[in-house]
N, C-alpha and C positions, 0 to 999 in steps of 0.2 A: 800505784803501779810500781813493780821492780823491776827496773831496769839494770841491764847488763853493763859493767863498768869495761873501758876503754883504754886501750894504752895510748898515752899524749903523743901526737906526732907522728902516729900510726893512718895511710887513708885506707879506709875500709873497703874492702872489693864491690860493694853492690853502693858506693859511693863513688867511684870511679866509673863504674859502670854507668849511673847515672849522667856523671860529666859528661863521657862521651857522645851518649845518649843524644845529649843536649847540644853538643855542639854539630853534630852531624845533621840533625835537625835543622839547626840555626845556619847553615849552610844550604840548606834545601831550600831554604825560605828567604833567605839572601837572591840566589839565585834566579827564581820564582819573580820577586820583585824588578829583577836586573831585566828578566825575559820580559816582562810584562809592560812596564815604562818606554824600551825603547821600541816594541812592537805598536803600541800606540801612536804613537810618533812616526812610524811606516806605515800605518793606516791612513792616516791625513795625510802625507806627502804624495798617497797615491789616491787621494781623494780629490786632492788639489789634479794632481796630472790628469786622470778620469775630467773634471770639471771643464778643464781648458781644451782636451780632446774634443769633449762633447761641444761648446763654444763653435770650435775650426771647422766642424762640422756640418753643426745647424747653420756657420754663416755661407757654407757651400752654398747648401738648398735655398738659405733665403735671395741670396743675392741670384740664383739661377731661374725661380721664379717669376720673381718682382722685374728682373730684367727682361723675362720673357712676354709677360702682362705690356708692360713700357711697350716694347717691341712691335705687340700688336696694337696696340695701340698705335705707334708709327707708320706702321707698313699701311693704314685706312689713307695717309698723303698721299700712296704711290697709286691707289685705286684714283681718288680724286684728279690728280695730274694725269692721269690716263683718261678720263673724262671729267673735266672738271663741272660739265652740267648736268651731273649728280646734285650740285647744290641748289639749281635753280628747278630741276624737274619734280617731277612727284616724289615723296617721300620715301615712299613704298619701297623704290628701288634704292634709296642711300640705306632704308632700317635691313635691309637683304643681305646688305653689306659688312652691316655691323653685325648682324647675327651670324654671317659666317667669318667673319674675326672672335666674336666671342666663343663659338665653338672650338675655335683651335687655341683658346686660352682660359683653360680650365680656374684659374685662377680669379677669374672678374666674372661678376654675377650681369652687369649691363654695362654696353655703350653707350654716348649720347654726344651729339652733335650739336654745337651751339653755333650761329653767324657770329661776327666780332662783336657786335652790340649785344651776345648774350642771350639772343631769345632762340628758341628751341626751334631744330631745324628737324632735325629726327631722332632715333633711339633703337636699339635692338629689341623695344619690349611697342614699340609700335605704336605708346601711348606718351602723351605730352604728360612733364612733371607734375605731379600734387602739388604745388608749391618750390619757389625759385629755388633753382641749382646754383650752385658759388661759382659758376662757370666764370663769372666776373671778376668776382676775386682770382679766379684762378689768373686772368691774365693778369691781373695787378703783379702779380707774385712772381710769376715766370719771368716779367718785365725784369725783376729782380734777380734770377737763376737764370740769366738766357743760355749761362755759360753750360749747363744741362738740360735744355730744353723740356723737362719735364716736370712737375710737382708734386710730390705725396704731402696729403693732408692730413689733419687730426681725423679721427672716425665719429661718421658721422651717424643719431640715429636712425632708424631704414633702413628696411632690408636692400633697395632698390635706390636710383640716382630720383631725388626729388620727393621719395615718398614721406609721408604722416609722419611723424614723431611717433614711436614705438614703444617713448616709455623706457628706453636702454634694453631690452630687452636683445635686439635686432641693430646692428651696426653695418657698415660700409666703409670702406676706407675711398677718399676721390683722389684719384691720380688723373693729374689733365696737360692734355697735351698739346702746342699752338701748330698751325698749318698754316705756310706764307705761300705765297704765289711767285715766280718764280721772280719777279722783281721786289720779294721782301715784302709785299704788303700781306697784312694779315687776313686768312684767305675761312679759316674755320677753326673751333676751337673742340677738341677732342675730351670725351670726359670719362674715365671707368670708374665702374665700383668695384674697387678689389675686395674680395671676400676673407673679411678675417680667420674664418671656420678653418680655410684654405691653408692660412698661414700655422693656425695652430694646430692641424692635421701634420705640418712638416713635423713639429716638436713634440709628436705622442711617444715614436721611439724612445728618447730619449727620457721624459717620464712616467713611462708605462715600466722603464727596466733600471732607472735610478731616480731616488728622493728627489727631483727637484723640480723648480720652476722657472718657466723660459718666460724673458719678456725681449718686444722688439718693440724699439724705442726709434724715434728722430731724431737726428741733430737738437733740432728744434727742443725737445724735451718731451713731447705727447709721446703717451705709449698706442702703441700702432696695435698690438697683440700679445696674448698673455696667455699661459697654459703650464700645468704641472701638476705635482702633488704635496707639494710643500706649500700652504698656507701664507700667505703674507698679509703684510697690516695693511689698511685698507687706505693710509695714506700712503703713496707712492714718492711723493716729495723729497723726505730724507733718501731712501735709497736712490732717488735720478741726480742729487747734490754728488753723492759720492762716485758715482759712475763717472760724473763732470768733473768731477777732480782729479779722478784716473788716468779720462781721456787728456784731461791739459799734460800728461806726462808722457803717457803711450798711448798708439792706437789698441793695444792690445794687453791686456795681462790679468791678474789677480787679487784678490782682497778681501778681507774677511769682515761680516760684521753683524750683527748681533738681533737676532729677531725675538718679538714682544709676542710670545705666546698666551697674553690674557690672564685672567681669572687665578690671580694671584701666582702664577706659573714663573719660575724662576726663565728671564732670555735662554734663547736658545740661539748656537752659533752658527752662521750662513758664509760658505764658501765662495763665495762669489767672481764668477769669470766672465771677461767682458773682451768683444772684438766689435771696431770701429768698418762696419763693410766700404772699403779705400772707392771702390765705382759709385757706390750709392750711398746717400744722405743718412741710413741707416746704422745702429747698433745694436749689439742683438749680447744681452748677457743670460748665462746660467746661473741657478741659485740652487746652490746644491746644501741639504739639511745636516750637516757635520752629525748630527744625535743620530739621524735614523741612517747614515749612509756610514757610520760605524759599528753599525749589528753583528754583520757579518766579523767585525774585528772582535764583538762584546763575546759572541756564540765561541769562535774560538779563546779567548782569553776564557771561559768558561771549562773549558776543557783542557788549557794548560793549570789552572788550579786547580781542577780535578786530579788530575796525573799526580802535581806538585802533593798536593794536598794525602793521595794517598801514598804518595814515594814517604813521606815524611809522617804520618802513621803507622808503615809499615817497619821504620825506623823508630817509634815511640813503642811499636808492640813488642818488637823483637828486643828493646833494650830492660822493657817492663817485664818480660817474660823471665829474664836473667836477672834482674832486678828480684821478682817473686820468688826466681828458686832457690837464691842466699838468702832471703830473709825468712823463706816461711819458717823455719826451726826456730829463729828469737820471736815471732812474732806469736808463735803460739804457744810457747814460754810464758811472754809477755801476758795472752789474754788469760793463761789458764790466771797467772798471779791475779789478774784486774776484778775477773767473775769472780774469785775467792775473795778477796776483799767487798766487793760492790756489794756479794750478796751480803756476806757477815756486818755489813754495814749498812742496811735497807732499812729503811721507815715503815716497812711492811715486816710484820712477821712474818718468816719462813721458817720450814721444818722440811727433811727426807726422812723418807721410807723407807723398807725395804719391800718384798714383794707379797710381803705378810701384816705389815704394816705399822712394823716394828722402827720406834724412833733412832735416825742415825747421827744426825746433824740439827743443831738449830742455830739461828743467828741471835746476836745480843737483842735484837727488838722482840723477839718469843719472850726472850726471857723475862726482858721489861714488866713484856705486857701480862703473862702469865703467873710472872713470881717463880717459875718453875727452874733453876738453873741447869745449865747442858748437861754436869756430870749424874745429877740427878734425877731426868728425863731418859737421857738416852736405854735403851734396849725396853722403853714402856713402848706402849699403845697409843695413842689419843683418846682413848675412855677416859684418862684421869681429865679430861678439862671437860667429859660431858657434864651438863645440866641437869638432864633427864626429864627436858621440856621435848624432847624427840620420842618419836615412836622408833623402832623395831625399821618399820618398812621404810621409812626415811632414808637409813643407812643402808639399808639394803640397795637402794635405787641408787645410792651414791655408790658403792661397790660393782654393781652391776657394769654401770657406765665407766668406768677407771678400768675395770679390769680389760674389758672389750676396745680400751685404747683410748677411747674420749676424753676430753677436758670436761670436768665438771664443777657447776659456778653456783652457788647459793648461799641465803644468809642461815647461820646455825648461831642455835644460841647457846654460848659456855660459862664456864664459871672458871677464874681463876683459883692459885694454889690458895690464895685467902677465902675463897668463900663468895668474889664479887661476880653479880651476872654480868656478862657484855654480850652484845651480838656485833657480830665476825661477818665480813661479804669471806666468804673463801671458794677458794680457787685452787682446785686436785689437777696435775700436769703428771700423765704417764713418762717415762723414759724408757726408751729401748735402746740394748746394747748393740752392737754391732753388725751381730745378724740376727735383730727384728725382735727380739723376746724383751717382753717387758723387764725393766731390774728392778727399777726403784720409781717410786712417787714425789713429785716436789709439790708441798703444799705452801697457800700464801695467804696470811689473813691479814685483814684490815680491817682494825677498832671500828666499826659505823654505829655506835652506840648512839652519839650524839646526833648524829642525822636521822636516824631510825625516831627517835624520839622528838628529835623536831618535825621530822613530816608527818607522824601522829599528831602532833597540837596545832599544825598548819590544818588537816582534812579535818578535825575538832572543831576548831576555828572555823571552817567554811559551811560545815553544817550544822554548828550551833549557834543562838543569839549566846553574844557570851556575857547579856548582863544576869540574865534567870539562867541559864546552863540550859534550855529548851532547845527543842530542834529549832532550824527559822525555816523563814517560807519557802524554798529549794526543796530542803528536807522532808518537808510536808507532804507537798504538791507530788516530787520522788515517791516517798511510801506509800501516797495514798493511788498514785497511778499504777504502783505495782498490785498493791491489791486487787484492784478493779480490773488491773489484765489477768489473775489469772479465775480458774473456774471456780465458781462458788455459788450455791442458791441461796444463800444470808446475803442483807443487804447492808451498806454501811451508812450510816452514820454520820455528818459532820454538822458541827458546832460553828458556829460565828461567833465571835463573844468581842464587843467593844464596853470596855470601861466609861460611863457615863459621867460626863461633866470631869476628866481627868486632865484637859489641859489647864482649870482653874488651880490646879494644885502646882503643876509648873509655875505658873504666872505669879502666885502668891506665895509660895513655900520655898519654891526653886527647883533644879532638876535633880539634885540629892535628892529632896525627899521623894521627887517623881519617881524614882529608881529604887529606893526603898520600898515604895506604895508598889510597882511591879512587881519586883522579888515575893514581896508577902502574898499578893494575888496569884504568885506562879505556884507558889507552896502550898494557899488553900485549897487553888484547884487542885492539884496532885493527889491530896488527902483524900480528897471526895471520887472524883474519877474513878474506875476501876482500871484495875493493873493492865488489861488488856488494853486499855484505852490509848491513844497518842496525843499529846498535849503538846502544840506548838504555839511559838510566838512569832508571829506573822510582821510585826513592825510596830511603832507608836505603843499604842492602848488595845490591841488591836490583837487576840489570839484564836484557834481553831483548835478541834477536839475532832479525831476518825476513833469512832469505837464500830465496836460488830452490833449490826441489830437487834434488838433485845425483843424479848418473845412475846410481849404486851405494848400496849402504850400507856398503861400505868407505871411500869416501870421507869421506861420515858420521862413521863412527866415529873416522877418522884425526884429523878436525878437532876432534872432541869433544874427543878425549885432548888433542892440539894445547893447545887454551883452555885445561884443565884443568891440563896443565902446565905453561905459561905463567905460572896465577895462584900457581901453588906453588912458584916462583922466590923464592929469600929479598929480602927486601926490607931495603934501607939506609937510617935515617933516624938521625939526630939524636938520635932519642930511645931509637933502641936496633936492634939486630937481629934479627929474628923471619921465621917462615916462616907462610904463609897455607893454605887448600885453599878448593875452593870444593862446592855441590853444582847438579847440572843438569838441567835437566825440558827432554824435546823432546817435539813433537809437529807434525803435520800438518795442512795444512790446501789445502781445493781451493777455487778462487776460482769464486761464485756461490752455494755452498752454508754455507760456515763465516761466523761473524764473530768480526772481534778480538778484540772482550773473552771471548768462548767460550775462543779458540783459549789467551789468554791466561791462562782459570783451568784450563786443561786443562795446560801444560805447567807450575805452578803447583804443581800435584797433583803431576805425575810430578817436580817435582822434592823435594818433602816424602817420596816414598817414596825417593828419593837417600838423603836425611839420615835416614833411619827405615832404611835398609840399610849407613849406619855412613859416612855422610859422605865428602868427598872422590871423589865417582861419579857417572854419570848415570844414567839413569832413561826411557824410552820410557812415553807415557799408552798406557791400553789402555780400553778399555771398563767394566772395574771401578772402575777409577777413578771414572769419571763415574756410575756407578749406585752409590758409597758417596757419592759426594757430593750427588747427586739424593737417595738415601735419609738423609742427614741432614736435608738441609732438611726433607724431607716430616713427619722422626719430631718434628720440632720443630717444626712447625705443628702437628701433629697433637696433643704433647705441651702446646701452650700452650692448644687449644681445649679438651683434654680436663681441664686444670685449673681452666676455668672451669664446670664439669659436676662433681656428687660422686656418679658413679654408674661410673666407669671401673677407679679404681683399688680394690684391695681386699687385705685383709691376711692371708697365710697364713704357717704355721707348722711348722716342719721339730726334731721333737725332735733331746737331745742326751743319748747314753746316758753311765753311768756305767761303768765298762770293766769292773770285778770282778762288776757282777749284771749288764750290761745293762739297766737301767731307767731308763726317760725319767726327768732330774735337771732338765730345762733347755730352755727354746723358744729359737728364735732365730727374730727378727719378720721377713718378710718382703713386701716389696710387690711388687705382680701389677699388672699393666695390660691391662684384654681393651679394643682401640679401640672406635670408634663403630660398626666395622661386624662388632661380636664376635669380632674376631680376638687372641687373646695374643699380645704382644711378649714377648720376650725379654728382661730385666734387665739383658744381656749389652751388648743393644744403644740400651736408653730410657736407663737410669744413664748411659755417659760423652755423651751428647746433655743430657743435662739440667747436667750439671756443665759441659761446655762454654759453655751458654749461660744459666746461673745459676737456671736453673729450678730444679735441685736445692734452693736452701733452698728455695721454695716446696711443692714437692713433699714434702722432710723434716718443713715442718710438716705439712702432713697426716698424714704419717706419723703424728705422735709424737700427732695427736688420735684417730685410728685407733685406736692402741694401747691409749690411756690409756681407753677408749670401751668395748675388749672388758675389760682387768686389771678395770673396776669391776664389770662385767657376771660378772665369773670369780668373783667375791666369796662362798662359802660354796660353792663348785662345786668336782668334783673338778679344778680345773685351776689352784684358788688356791695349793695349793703348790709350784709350779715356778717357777722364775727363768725371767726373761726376757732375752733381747738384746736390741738396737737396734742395725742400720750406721750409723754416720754420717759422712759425705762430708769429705774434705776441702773443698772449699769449702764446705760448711756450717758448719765451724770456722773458717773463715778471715773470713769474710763477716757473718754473722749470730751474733747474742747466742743460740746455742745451749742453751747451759748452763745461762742464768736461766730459757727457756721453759718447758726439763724440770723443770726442779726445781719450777716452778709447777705442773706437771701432776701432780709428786710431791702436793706440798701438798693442790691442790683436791680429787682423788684419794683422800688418807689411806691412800697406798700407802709402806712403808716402802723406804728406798733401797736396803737391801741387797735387796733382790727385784729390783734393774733392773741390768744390764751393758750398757755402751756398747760396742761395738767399732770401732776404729778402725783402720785400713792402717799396714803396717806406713811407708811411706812418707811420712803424715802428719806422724811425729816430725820428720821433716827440712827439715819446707815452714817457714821463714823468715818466720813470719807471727804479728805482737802478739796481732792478735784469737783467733790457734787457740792460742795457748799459754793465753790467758790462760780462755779457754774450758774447756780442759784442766785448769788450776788450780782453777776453781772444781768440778767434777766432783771431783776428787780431796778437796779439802777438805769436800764435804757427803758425803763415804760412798761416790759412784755407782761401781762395781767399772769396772774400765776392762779390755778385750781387746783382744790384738796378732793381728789377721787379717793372714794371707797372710802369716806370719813367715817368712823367712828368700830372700825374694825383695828386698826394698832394703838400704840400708844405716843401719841405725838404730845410736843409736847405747847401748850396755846401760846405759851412768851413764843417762842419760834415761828408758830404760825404770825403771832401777832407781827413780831419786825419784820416777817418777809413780808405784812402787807398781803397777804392772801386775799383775792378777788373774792371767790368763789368757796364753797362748800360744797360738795356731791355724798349726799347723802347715800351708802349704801344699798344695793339691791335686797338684803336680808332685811334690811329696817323695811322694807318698802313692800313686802311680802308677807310683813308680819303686821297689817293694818287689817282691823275686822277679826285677825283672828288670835294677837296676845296684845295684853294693854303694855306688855314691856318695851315693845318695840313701839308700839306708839308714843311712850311715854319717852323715850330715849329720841324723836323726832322732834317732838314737843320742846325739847331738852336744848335741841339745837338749832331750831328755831330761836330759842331765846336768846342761846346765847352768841349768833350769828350776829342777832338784831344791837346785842351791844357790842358788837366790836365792829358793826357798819361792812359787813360782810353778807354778799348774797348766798341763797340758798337752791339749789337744784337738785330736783328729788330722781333718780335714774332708777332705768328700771318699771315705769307704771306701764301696766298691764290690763287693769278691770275700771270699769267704771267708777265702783267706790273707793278705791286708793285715787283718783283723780278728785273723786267729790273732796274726801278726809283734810285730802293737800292742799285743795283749796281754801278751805275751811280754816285751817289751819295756817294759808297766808304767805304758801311756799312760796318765792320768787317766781323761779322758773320750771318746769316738766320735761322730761325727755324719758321717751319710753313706746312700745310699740304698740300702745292704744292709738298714741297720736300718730307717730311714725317711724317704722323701720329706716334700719341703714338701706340706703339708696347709691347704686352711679347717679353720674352727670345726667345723664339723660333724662332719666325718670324723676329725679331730682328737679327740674326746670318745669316738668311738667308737674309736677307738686304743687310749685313757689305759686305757678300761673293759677293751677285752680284756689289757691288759697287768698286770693285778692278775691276771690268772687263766693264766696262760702261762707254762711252762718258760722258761728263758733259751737253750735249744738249739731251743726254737721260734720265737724273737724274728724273725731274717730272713724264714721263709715268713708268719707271722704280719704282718709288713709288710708284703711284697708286695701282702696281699686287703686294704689299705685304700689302695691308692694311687691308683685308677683314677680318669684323665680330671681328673686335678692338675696343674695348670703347672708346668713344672720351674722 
């Protein structure tokens, strides 16, 4: 900026101007403050004087009152000494007497008449005390004030002389008065209740019309009556100390002190006026609230800073106004110089126009940026920086809008005087001259090259996988839902495709080559697919294909193989050479009615039944698909509600014969589920639903509380000496401290462990898991017998079986279906009969069904039977009636004998 030079020693007129400005000011505000302090200070000396009026006042009324109360009280001796056998007659006529004394003393609520001994003579309310009057104390007291013949007391609760305890609610004040006989003896003892309502009615005036609060106190210290608007702490002590310190000086005066407003509330200050009433025993102070009894002072000092305030703004405008009209000629001197500089100096390009669009001006950053220099440019166009990446109508719409006065804002892409592209944010700003017509244009650009190109490989980025350059699954799910919304009678298309067996290639090669192995599988599909096609990579191993549907299903099939062959092309790396396969789910889809993510777990499906039909194949969805899959979710909602419910599940029991007599040796536990709306599931189908989704330990422990619920229940019953099984899941080995649970149930229980057999799948031994071995170990080490179910279906391996010591062998239901009708299955029972026999292991054939798979297995020298020739799973109930008939049954009646107990039992 250029600035105007000055001559030394010179003061400037609108710098004088200022001064004065200032000091005039500063005198207002002076002032202001003078007015304000000692006006304050006249507000409390007249708060004080208010205060002590109010005091002089209230002690008029109390002391004309209370005197008057006394009075009549007094005046009942002149009744008495006018007939003094008022005190020996009826009642009736002394309470007559007292009730018109109390009428003419508005002030006391009852009379009451005591004999010298204190016992009740009469009363103005015509009934004897609730409970003793202090009538006694009273003469004690008097004895003591004879010099005043009369005594005000503390207040007592009651409304009335003598009544109930109230609770404080309801008070009295007793004022009592003696009556001698005319030779001095004590003749009757006088007693009012003064009504404090009475007293605090004198003191509304006073704060009904100012902040404060009256108390009338005793000598003594007790406060007699209390009323106001000003709040006090509910301990009265400190304020009657300092009252009593006043009094030891004057009867009468002034004093300030400081009240405890609570709830972290800074003190607030109490005026306090106090008058000693010189007739009566009484004090009566005002507590007047300094905060609220200065409002009136605040509202006005409100309106002297208002005045103040704008006398001395109107003194800031008028010196600014004069101020503004000497500077405005440098000041806009000054700004023209600043704009000229600021712009010639801006980080932005800028450029003017004229009204045709002819260059007048640029600043050094055009030039920079352009390469173009000022003497160079000027009287062009801005065509010389087009690109000729613009159409025609572009510029037109930019003209259109400029010339009609608008600012107009958008990105253009140009080319510098070398030949480089950049794209520009600019920004076109009409001018008009003085009256209204446009003159010129100021345009402004900004390099955004580099942002432009980063939020391209940012949106790149978020919709592509960026190790194959493929859409990912956003991108997918996006185009394939656009499709299907709009109208079309061709249907689409989508691919599943997982790469089989490819995390073995991470595991052993690394994830270099895994990523190399993708890349090349992204490229062979590519080759093969057609152009129309969409080829995404969804995550892992794991891709999907939307093409249009093709006019055959030869076609179809042609391209399927195609792909598939494609990916089973041996692949070359670095790290070795290997061959791939893949598996493939298709499925259909009509636009208006499907959506993507459907479509997508639908060919999802069909491609898991690929790989469930031995991998390396494709797969068409069907309808079953979707209704096992619908029916999972449902069995697993339905399985999580019914866990939190203990009324679904239930435990039934399927014996296990002994082969040489046929007699139940053995239960094996099992659990039932009838849902909410009384329907049984099948085990076939809740067990692998709960294992997939871990319900199963949850579910397991019930189990094992179930069980352990009925073994204590079985305790002296014919049912305590059968062994029992348990299944128990793999994942419940895997997952959860199975093994300490049971053993606790053993304990609590006082069930021995050889009465309990776990069984476990044969498949189990092989699952690669700390927690089930070590599950397994502790089982084996406390006693619990351990059973190999479903033997001879996985690959277990026999040293394993052998150190866990395996009780039991349960030969498959497949083996056991396949007697009479393949010798292979027979021969593979045969198999394991033998070799049960030498590792001292028994054998249990599950599953018999027909008479001659029972004969065979005998025959044959199985241990034990279990199977629903002999007997279905049973409850408790029909269970006991089983046990019982089977003490009294042939062993050639054992089958029809089971039959008549199986009815209406969940398999």
């Amino acid at each position: 900026m250029v600035k105007e030079k000055r001559s030394p020693g010179v003061i400037q007129p609108h710098f004088a101007v200022t001064l004065f400005t200032l000091l005039i000011a500063g005198g207002c505000l002076a002032l202001m403050l003078f007015v304000l302090q000692h006006g304050e200070a006249r507000a409390i000396r007249e708060l004080e004087d208010r205060t002590q009026l109010l005091a002089h006042t209230l002690e008029g009324s109390v002391i004309r009152s209370t005197q008057d109360a006394i009075s009549r009280l007094q005046s009942i001796d002149k009744a008495l000494e006018f007939d003094p056998s008022l005190l020996s007659r009826n009642s009736n006529d002394l309470s007559q007497v007292l009730r018109d004394t109390l009428a003419l003393a508005p002030s006391l609520r009852e009379v009451m008449i005591h004999d010298p001994n204190g016992n009740w003579v009469a009363s103005s309310s015509r009934r004897p005390p609730q409970q003793p009057t202090k009538a006694a104390r009273c003469a004690d007291q008097l004895a003591l004030n004879n010099q005043l013949g009369y005594l005000i007391q503390a207040p007592v609760s009651g409304r009335y002389l003598g009544s109930a305890d109230s609770g404080g609610s309801l008070q009295h004040i007793p004022v009592c008065v003696d009556i001698h006989t005319a030779e001095g003896l004590p003749l009757a003892r006088i007693t009012g209740a003064l009504n404090p309502d009475y007293l605090r009615e004198l003191f509304r005036p006073a704060y009904e019309f100012y902040p404060v609060t009256v108390e009338l106190r005793h000598y003594h210290g007790f406060l007699l009556a209390q009323a106001g608007s000003v709040r006090l702490s509910d301990d009265p002590q400190p304020r009657q100390e300092l009252v009593e310190q006043a009094l030891s000086q004057r009867d009468f005066g002034l004093f300030q002190q400081m009240l405890d407003s609570g709830s972290g509330k800074p003190p607030q200050p109490l005026i306090t006026s106090y008058r000693s009433t010189s007739p009566l025993p009484l004090v009566i102070t005002v507590n007047l609230d300094q905060h609220q009894g200065l409002e009136s002072w605040r509202k006005a000092q409100q309106t002297i800073i208002l005045v103040f305030i704008l006398l001395i703004l109107l003194v800031l405008i008028g010196g600014t106004l004069v101020n503004i009209a000497l500077r405005r000629k440098q000041r806009l001197e000054d700004e023209l110089q600043m704009l000229t500089t600021a712009i010639s100096s801006a980080a932005n390009a800028i450029f003017i126009t004229d009204i045709k669009g002819r260059i007048q001006w640029v600043n050094r950053a055009f030039e920079k940026l352009t390469g173009w220099h000022a003497d160079d440019i000027q009287g062009q166009t801005p065509k010389v920086l087009s690109s000729g990446e613009h159409d025609s109508q572009f510029f037109q719409q930019m003209w259109q809008s400029i010339t009609q006065g608008n600012t107009w804002r958008n990105h253009v892409v140009n080319r510098t005087r070398r030949g480089e592209r950049m794209v520009i944010e600019q920004t076109v700003t009409p001018i008009r001259d003085r009256h209204g017509r446009l003159s010129q244009f100021v345009a402004v650009h900004e390099d955004v090259t580099a942002r432009i190109n980063a939020e391209n490989r940012v949106k790149y980025l978020a919709q592509h996988d960026t190790l194959t350059g493929l859409p990912n699954r956003l991108t997918f799910i996006d185009k394939l839902d656009h499709k299907l919304s709009q109208q079309s009678q061709r249907k689409l298309i989508v691919f599943f495709i997982d790469l089989d067996n490819f995390k073995s290639i991470n595991d052993t090669l690394g994830h270099q080559a895994g990523d190399d192995v993708l890349r090349i599988s992204a490229e062979r599909m590519l080759q093969v697919l057609p152009g129309n096609s969409l080829l995404s990579r969804l995550g892992g191993d794991e891709f999907a294909v939307m093409l249009e549907s093709l006019s055959q299903q030869g076609p179809l099939q042609t391209l399927v193989e195609a792909l598939l062959q494609s990916l089973c092309q041996p692949i070359e790396l670095e790290a070795g050479h290997f061959t791939l396969s893949a598996s493939l789910g298709i499925t259909w889809g009509t636009p208006g009615q499907d959506q993507a993510a459907t479509l997508l777990k639908q060919a999802d499906l069909a491609m898991y039944r690929a790989k469930q039909n031995g991998r390396n194949g494709f797969s068409f969805f069907d309808e079953a698909m979707d209704y096992r899959m619908h029916r999972h979710v449902t069995l697993e909602q339905n399985l999580r509600d019914a866990l939190n419910h203990d009324d679904q599940f239930h435990l039934c029991f399927q014996p296990v014969f002994a082969s040489h007599s046929l007699q139940p040796v053995s239960l094996e536990a099992l659990i039932r589920w009838q849902n909410s709306q009384g329907d049984w599931v099948s085990p076939a189908e809740f067990i692998p639903v709960a294992e997939d989704s871990g319900l199963i330990v949850e579910l397991g422990r019930r189990q094992l509380r179930y069980l352990f619920q009925r073994l204590e229940s079985w305790k002296g019953g014919p049912l305590e000496g059968l062994r029992v099984s348990i299944n128990i899941s793999t994942v419940q080995l895997a997952r959860d401290k199975i093994a300490e649970r049971l053993l606790r149930h053993l304990r609590w229980s006082q069930i021995p462990t050889d009465r309990l057999t776990v069984e476990i799948t044969e498949t189990t031994l092989m699952t690669p898991n700390q927690q089930l071995r070590d599950n397994l170990a502790i089982l084996h080490q406390h006693g619990v017998s351990l059973s190999i179910d479903d033997f001879g279906t996985g690959h277990s391996s026999l040293s394993y079986i052998s150190q866990l010591q395996a009780t039991q062998l349960k030969i498959d239901r497949c083996f056991i279906d396949g007697i009479g009708k393949r010798q292979s299955e027979e021969a593979v029972i045969q198999a394991t009969l033998a070799l049960a026999n030498q590792l001292g292991i028994q054998v249990v054939a599950e599953g018999v069904e027909t008479e001659q798979q029972l004969a065979f297995l005998r025959q044959q020298g199985i241990d034990l039977l279990q199977g629903y020739l002999l007997a279905k799973p049973m409850f408790e109930p029909q269970l006991l009636d089983f046990i019982r008939q089977q003490q009294n049954v042939d062993e050639t009646e054992i089958p029809a004998a089971a039959a008549q107990n199986h009815a209406n039992i969940p398999g």
